[in-house]
VOGU-3710 file (C-alpha; in Angstrom, 3 decimals, decimal comma):
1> xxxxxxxxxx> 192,615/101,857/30,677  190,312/100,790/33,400  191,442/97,889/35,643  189,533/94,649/35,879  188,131/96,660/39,171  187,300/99,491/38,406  185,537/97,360/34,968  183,220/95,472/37,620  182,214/98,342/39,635  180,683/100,038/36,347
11> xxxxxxxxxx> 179,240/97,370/35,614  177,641/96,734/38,473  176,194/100,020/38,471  175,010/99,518/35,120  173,542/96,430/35,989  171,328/98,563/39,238  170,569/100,884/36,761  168,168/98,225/34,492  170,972/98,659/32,074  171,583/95,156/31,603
21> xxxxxxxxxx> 172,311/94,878/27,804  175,610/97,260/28,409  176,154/95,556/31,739  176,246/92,564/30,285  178,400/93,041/27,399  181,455/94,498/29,688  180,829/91,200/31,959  181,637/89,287/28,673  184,567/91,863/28,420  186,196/91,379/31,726
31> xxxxxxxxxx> 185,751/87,169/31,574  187,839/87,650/28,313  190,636/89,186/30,481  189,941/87,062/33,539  188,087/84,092/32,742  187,901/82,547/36,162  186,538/86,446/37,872  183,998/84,392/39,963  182,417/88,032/40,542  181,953/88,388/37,307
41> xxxxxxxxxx> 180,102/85,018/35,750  177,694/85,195/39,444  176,528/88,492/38,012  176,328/87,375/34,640  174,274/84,612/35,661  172,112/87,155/37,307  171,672/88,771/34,265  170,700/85,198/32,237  168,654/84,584/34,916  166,617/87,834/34,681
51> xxxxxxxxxx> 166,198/87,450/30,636  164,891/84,434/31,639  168,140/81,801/30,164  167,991/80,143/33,594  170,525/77,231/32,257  172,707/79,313/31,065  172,436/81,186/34,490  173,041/77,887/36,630  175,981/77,123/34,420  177,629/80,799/34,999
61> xxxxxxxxxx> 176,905/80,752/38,982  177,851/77,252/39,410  181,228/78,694/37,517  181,522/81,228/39,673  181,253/78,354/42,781  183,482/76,328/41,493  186,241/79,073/41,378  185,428/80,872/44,712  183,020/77,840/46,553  182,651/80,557/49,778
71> xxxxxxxxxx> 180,122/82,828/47,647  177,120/82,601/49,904  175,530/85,216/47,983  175,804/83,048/45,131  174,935/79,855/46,761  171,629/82,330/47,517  170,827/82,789/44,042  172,179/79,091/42,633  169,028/78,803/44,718  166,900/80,800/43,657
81> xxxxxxxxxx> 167,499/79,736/39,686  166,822/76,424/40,757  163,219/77,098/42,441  162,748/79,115/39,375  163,323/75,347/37,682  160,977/73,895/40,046  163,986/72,345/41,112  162,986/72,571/44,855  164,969/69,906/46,637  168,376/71,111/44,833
91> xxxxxxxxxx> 167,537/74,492/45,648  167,049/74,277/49,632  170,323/72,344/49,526  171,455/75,498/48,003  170,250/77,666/50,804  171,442/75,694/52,843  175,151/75,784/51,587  174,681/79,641/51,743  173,905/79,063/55,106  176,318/77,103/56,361
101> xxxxxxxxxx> 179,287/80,164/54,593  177,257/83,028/56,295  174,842/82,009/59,210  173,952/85,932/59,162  172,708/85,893/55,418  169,107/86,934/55,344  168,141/86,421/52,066  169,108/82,908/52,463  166,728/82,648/55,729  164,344/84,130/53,858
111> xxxxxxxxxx> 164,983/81,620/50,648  164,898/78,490/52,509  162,012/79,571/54,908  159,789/79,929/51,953  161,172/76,979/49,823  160,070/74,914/52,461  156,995/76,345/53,268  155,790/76,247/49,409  156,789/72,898/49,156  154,800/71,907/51,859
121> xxxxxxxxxx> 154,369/68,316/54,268  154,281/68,319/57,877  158,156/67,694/58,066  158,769/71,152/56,282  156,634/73,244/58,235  158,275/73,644/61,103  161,441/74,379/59,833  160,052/77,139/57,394  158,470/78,682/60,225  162,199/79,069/62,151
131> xxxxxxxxxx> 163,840/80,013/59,229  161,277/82,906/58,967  162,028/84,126/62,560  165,567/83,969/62,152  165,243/86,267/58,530  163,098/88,473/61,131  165,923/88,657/63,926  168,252/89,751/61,094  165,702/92,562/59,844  162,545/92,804/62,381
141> xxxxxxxxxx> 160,861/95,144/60,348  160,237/93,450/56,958  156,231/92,780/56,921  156,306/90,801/54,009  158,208/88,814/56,495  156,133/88,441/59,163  153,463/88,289/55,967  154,956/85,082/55,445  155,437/83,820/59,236  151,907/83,610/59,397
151> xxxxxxxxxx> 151,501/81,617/56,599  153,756/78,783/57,851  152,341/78,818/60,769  148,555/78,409/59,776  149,879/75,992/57,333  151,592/73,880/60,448  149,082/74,567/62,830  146,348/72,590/61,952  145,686/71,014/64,762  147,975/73,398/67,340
161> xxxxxxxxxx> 145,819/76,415/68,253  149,037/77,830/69,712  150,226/78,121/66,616  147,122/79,934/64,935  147,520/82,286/67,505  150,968/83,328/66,642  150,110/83,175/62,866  147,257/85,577/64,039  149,798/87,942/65,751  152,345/87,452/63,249
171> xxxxxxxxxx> 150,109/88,882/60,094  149,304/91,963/62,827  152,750/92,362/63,272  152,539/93,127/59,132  149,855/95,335/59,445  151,415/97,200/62,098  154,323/98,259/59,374  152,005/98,345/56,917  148,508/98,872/57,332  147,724/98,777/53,477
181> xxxxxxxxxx> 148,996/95,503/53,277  146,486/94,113/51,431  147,614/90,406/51,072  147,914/90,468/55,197  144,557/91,638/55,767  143,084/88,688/53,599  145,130/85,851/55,182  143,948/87,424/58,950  141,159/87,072/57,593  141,271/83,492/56,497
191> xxxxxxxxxx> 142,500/82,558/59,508  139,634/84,267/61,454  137,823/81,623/59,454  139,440/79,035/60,233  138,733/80,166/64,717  135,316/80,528/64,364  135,709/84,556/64,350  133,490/85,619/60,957  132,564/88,695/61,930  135,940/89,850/62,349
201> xxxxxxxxxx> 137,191/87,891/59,171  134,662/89,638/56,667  136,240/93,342/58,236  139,489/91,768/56,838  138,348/90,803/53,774  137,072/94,070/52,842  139,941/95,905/54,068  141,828/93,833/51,304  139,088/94,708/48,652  139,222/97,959/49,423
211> xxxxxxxxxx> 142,652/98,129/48,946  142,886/96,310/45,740  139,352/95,897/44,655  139,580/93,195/42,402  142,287/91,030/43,382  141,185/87,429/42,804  142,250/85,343/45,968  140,545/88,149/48,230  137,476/87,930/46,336  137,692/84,330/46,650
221> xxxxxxxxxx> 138,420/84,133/50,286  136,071/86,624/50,828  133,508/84,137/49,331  134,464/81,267/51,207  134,010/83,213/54,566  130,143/85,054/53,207  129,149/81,013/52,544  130,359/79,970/55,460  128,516/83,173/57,592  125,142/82,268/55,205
231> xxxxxxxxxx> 125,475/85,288/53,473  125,080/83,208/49,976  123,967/85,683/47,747  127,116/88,146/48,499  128,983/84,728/48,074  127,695/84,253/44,510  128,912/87,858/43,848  132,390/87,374/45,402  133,062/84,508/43,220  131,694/85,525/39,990
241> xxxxxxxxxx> 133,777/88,880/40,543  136,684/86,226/41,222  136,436/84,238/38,385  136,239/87,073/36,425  139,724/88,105/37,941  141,213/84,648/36,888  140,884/82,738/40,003  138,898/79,636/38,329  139,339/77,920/41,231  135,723/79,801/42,512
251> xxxxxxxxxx> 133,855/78,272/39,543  133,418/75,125/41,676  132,857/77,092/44,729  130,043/79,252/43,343  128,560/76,406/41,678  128,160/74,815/45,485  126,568/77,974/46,595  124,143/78,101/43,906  123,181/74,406/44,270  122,503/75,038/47,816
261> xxxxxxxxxx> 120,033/77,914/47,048  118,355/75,511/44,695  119,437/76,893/41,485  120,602/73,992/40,246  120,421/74,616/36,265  122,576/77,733/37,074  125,299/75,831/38,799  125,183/72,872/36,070  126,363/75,565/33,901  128,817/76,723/36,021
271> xxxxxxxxxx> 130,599/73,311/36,258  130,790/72,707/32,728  132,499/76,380/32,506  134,769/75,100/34,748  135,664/71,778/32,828  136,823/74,483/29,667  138,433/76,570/31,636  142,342/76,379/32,509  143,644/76,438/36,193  139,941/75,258/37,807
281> xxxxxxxxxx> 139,215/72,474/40,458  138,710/69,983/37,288  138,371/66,954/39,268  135,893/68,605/41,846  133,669/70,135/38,830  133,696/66,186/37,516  132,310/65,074/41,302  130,084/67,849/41,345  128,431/67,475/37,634  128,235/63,785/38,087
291> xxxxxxxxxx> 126,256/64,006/41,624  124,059/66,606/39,718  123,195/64,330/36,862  122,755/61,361/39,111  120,338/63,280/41,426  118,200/64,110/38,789  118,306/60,916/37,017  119,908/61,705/34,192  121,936/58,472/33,859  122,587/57,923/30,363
301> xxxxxxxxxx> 123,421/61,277/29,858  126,141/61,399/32,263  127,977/58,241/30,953  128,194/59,800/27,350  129,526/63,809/28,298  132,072/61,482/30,584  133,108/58,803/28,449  134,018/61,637/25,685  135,449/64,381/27,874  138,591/65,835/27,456
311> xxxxxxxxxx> 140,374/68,670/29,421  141,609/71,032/26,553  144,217/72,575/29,138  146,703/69,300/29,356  148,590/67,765/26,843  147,797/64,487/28,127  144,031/63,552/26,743  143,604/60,681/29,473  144,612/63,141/32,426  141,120/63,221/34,346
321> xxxxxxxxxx> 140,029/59,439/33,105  140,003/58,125/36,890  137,551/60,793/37,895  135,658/60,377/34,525  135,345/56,340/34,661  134,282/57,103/38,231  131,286/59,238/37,497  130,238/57,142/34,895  130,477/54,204/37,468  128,721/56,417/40,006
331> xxxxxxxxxx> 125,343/56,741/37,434  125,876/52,766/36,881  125,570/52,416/41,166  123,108/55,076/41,211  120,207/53,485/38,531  120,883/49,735/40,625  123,865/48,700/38,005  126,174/47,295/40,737  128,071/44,739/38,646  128,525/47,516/36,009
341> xxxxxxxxxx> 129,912/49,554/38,618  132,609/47,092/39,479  132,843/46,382/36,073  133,513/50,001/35,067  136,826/50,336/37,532  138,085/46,878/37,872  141,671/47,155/37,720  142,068/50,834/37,705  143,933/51,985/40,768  143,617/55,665/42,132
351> xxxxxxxxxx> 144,022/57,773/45,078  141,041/60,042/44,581  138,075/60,215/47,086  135,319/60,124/45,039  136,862/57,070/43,049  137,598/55,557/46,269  134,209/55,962/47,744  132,236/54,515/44,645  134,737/51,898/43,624  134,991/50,559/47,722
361> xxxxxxxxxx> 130,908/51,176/47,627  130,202/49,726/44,196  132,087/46,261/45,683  130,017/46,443/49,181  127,129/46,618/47,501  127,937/43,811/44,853  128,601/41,683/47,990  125,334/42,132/49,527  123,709/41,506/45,941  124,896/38,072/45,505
371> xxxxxxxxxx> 123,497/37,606/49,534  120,305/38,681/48,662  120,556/41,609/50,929  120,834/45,448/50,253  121,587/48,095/52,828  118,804/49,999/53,690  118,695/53,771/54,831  116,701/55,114/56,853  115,364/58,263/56,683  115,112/61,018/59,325
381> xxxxxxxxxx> 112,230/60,327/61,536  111,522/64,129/62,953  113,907/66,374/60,595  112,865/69,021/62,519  114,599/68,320/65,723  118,010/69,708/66,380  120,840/68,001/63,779  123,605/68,124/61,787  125,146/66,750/58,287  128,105/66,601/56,239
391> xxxxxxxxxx> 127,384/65,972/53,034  131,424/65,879/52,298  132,319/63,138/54,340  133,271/60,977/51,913  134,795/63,622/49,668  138,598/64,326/51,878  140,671/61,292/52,442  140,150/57,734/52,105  138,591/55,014/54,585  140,476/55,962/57,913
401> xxxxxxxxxx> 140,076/59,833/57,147  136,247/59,532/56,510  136,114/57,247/59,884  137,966/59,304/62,543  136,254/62,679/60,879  132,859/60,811/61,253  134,002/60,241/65,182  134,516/64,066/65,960  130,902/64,580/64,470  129,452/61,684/66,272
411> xxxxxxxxxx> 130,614/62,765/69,375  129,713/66,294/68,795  126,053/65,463/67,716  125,509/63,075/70,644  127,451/65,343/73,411  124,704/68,297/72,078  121,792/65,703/71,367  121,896/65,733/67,936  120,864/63,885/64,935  123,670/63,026/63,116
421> xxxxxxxxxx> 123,501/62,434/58,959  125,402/60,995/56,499  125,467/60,481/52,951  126,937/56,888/51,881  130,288/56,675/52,432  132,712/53,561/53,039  132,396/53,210/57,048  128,938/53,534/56,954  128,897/50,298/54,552  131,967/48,628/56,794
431> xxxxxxxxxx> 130,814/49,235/60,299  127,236/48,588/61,877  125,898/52,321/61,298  122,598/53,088/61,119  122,580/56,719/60,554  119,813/58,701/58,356  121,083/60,145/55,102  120,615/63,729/54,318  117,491/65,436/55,022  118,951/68,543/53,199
441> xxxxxxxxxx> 118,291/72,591/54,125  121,116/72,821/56,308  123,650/76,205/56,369  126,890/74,952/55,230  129,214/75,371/58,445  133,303/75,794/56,683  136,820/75,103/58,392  134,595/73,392/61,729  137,804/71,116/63,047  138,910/73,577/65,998
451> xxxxxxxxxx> 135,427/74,870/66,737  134,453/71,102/66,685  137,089/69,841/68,880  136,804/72,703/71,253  133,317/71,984/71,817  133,744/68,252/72,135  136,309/69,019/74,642  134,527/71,683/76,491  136,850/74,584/75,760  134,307/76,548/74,437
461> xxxxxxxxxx> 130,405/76,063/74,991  128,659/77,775/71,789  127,156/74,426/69,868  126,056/74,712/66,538  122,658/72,914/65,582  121,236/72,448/62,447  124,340/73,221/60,209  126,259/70,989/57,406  129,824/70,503/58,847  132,175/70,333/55,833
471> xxxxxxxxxx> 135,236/68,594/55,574  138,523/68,312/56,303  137,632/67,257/59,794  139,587/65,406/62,304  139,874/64,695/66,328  142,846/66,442/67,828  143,164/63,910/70,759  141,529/60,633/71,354  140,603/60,665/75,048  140,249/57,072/77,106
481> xxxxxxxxxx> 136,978/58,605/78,567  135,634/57,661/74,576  137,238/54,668/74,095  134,585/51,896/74,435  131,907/54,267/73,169  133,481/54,729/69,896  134,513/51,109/69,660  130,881/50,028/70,011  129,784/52,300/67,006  132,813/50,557/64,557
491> xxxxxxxxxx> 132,380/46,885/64,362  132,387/45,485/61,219  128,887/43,972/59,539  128,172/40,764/59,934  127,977/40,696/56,372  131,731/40,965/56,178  132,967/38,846/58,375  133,524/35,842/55,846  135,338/37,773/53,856  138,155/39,444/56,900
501> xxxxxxxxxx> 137,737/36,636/59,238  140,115/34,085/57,274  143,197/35,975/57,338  143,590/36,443/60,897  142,543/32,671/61,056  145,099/31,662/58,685  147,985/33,687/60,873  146,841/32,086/63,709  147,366/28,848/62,351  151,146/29,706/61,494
511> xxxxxxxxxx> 151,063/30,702/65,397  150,142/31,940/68,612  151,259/35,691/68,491  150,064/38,043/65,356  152,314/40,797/64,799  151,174/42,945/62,691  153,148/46,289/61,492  152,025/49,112/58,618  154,423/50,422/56,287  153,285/53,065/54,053
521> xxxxxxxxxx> 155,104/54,771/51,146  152,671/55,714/47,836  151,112/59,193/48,654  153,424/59,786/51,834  156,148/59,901/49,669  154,248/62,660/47,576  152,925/64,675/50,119  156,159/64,674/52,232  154,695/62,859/55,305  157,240/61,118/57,724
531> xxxxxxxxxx> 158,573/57,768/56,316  158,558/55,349/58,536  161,868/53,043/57,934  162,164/49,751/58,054  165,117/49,231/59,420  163,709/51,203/62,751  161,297/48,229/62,863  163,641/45,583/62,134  165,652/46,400/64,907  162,857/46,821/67,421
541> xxxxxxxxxx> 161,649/43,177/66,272  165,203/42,109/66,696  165,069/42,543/70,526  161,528/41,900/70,754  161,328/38,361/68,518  163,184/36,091/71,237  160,534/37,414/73,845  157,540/35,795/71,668  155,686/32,987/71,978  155,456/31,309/68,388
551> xxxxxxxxxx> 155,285/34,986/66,916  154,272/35,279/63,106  154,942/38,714/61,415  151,814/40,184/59,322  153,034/43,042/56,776  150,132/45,620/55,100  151,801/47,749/52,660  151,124/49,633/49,510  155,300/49,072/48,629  155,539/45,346/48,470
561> xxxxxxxxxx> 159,531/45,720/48,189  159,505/46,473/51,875  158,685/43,350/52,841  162,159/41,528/51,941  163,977/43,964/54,876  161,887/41,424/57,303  162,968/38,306/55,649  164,837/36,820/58,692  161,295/37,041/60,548  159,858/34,904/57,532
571> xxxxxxxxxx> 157,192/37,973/57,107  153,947/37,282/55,445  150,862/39,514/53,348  147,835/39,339/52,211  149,602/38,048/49,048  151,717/35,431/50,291  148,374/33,746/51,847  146,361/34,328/48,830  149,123/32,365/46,512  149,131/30,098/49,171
581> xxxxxxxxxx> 145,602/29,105/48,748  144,663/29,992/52,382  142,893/33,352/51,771  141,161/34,608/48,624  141,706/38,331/48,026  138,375/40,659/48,504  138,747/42,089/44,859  139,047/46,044/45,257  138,422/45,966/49,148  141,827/44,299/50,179
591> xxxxxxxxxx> 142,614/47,425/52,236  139,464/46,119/54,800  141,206/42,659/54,960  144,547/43,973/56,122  142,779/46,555/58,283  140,735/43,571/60,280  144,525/42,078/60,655  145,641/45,365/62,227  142,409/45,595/64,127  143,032/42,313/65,646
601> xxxxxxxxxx> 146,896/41,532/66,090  148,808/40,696/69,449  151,045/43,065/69,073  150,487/46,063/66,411  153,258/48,856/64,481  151,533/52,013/63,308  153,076/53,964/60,412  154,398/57,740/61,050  151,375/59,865/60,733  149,118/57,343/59,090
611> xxxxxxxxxx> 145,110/57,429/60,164  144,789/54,139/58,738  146,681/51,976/60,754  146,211/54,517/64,127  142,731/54,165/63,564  142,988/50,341/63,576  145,097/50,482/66,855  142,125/52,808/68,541  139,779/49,799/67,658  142,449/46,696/68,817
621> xxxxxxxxxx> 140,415/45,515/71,567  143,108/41,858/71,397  146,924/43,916/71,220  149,225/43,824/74,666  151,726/46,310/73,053  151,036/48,884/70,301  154,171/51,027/68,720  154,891/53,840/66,697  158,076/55,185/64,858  159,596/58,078/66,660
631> xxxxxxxxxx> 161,397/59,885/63,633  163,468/62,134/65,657  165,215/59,751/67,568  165,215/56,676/64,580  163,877/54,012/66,608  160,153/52,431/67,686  158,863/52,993/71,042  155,540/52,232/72,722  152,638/54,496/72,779  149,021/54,336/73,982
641> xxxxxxxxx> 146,625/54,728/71,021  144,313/56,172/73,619  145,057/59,345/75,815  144,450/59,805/79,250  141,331/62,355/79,653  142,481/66,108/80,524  141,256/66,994/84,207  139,952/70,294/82,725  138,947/71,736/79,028
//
């Protein structure tokens, strides 16, 4: 009779050789002898986990832990049946554990490297990238791991060219083990995109095709980078050939490319393809339809297909209602319906660009009604001079997002002696702009940030005229030598002023020192930004307080339950004045009132990596100390919101 040893090694081999009914069955065996064989319930669980039973595999490797807790090969794959789950945060902790048994444990490097960089969020970036290098110190030549690298790094290096570089190198690296790689030739090739470098991109790109011909995300990619060379037609082939492959996602994408060569019928059909189909940019087709409709008029139309529309794909019926009530409120703006554009999404509270821009626009506008004024236009007077566009700028982010990217293209277009336009968008209402709308006819320009921001700067001297900049777009450093230019282009209207003037005139009345500090949770929270804690600030204001003359503490949140943590500095809010009865609330634009607050205070606390309240400290003309959380080191110090210009590019 075979010993409980000798049982497990068959089985084992059994279980290598895809024989994992018999395997299975003598696992079952040898638990009946030994019920507490850790070996043997971790490789059952393997087994469950392969036939898919994931609980029943966490339940037979957590078993197996709880007999024999220095398993890091099972703490490995107690992680991987968790991320399987979607179970991501439980699963990292996993890896970690692993980790921690065997420091030398690639898989686990490996595991955690691309939990983290799945899961995604500035704080997670970094960390996924050295957990990749230290999987590639433990076996350097794995090019699905360097394959990876490079993905964490573009992913983190967003505004580090540095770190493109070495994502650049490290897909190479891939290619240099494997040329036929055909995953690493398309993501060199998206990050060719991304520097400028088409040429060289579309060789990658075809590499990939040629490899696998008609593999989805190459044909897609390969898209992206023919639109953004001009090569439009071969884009309209690339993403009908990917949405044939299953990559929906295109629908949207090919239904921009055929609106810009004026085949606008075409691409109307297009978009409603893409509101039947599963796994497509759903709320993008809704933006796209309902700007279609609305530029040719076809009001009444729009407000019915929305106000019935349902996504078939989701169980929940109401799942795209935000986007739908704001396209309906869009035709409402767009045929001179303000009030029934308020109307439409009073009280409905979103995060979504497009319902932020016509809900924020729809209440500017209402404003100006009931002064007898309306915001005027103008039009391009010589379209044929040198200029430049973005027709997305109020399609990425919110208010401070749409500002600081409309700063980089300001100071792009006037540095080259451009004409800068706009469509409407939420800064051009706020501030005193005056900048023509569209003119149209422009080749879309993709993934412009670092060419941008290198040209601003003067590390690189190849402007761009006559192109439509798309967004995301931001400034990678804010350089003193701008300051008071940029300042003069965002001040607030007139217009507004009795509506953001009484709050800072109520603080001041409750004292001689504003201090004003931004806490933001909401999205943060979902995207994995840096939280900024409030206990870092209440110990900064603990020291600081005594130092004050008559200070009064101004709080702008989205989490109102923050505010209590400052209740020995008797903190106020927009709220607190409003019940009050010193302030009334700008219905649907309170975001500008606390914004003028931040723009104006004595002494002003940013939130980690918000643009909203950093953008509000690069316009403080009044504050003596501005301060930011430093998350590494738990504690607020000062900062300048405004760097010191580089002596050279």
């Amino acid at each position: 009779m075979a010993t409980v040893a000798e049982a497990l090694q068959i089985a084992v081999g059994l279980q290598r050789s895809d024989r994992l009914g018999e395997a299975r069955a003598l696992y079952l065996r040898i638990l009946e002898v030994d019920p507490r064989n850790a070996t043997a319930l971790h490789l059952l669980g393997l087994i469950e986990r392969r036939e898919g039973r994931r609980d029943k595999a966490l339940e037979l490797i957590r078993g197996a832990l709880e007999i024999a807790p220095q398993m890091a090969d099972a703490c490995c794959n107690l992680a991987s049946t968790l991320s399987e789950l979607g179970r991501i945060d439980e699963a990292a902790a996993a890896q970690r554990r692993a980790l921690a048994i065997d420091p030398a444990l690639e898989p686990a490097h490996h595991g955690l490297a691309t939990l983290l960089c799945g899961r995604g969020g500035p704080r997670d970036w970094a960390v996924s990238a050295a957990s990749f290098r230290r999987a590639l110190r433990l076996t350097p030549q794995r090019p699905n791991l360097y394959h990876d690298l490079g993905i964490a790094l573009r992913q983190g290096g967003a505004s580090d060219a540095g770190a493109l570089a070495l994502a650049v190198d490290s897909q190479r690296n891939a290619l240099a083990l494997q040329p036929d790689f055909a995953a690493a030739h398309m993501n060199l090739g998206n990050l060719l995109v991304e520097l400028g470098r088409l040429d060289e991109a579309l060789v990658c790109f075809r590499r990939s095709l040629t490899i696998e011909p008609e593999q989805g995300g190459a044909l897609y990619n390969h898209g992206n980078a023919q639109h953004a060379a001009g090569l439009a037609d071969a884009a309209v082939d690339s993403y009908v050939r990917a949405a044939r492959a299953g990559v929906n996602l295109s629908l949207t994408r090919l239904a921009d490319v055929l609106t810009g060569l004026g085949r606008e019928a075409e691409a109307e059909q297009v978009l409603r393809l893409a509101l039947t189909r599963p796994g497509s940019d759903v709320a993008g087709a809704i933006d796209m339809l309902s700007a279609l409709l609305v530029r040719q008029g076809r009001y009444e139309e729009s407000r019915r297909f929305f106000a019935d529309y349902r996504y078939p794909h989701i169980a929940d019926p109401n799942a795209f209602r935000i986007e739908c009530l704001t396209a309906i409120a869009e035709s409402w703006l767009a045929a001179g319906e303000v009030d029934r554009a308020v109307e439409v999404l009073a009280g409905v509270h979103g995060h979504g660009s497009r319902f932020f821009t016509v809900k924020s626009i729809a209440g500017l506008q209402q404003v100006l009604a009931r002064q007898g004024k309306r915001l005027e236009r103008p039009a391009n007077p010589d379209p044929a001079a040198p200029r430049i566009c973005s027709s997305t700028l109020a399609t990425h982010g919110r208010f401070a997002h749409n500002v600081l990217e409309y700063v980089l293209l300001r100071l792009y277009a006037e540095k080259f002696g451009y004409r800068l336009e706009t469509p409407d968008w939420v800064g051009g209402y706020y501030f005193d702009l005056d900048d023509p709308k569209p003119s149209g006819g422009l080749k879309p320009m993709h993934f412009a940030r670092r060419i941008l921001n290198d040209l601003v700067t003067g590390r690189r001297d190849d402007p761009r005229p006559d192109v439509d900049i798309l967004s995301p777009l931001f400034l990678f450093e804010h350089r003193e030598e701008w300051r008071e230019r940029v300042r003069s282009w965002l001040r607030p209207r007139p217009e507004w002023l009795g509506h953001v003037d009484p709050v800072m005139q109520a603080l001041k009345a409750r004292g001689n020192t504003v201090v004003a500090l931004h806490i933001r949770r909401g999205d943060f929270v979902w995207f994995r930004y840096t939280i900024t804690e409030t206990a870092w600030y209440v110990d900064w204001l603990k020291a600081l307080w005594p130092t004050l003359d008559r200070p009064v503490l101004y709080i702008a949140t989205d989490d109102p339950a923050t505010i209590a943590d400052f209740a020995e500095f008797a903190p106020v809010s927009l709220d607190d004045l409003a019940r009050e009865g010193a302030v009334e609330p700008w219905k649907g634009l309170e975001f500008l009132q606390d914004f003028h607050v931040l723009m104006n205070a004595d002494v002003l606390g940013v939130s980690a990596q918000s643009g909203y309240s950093q953008l509000a400290a690069l316009l403080n003309r009044n504050a003596r100390l501005f301060v930011e959380p430093d998350a590494a080191a738990r504690r607020i110090r000062p900062y300048s919101p405004w760097t010191s210009s580089s002596g050279t590019p």
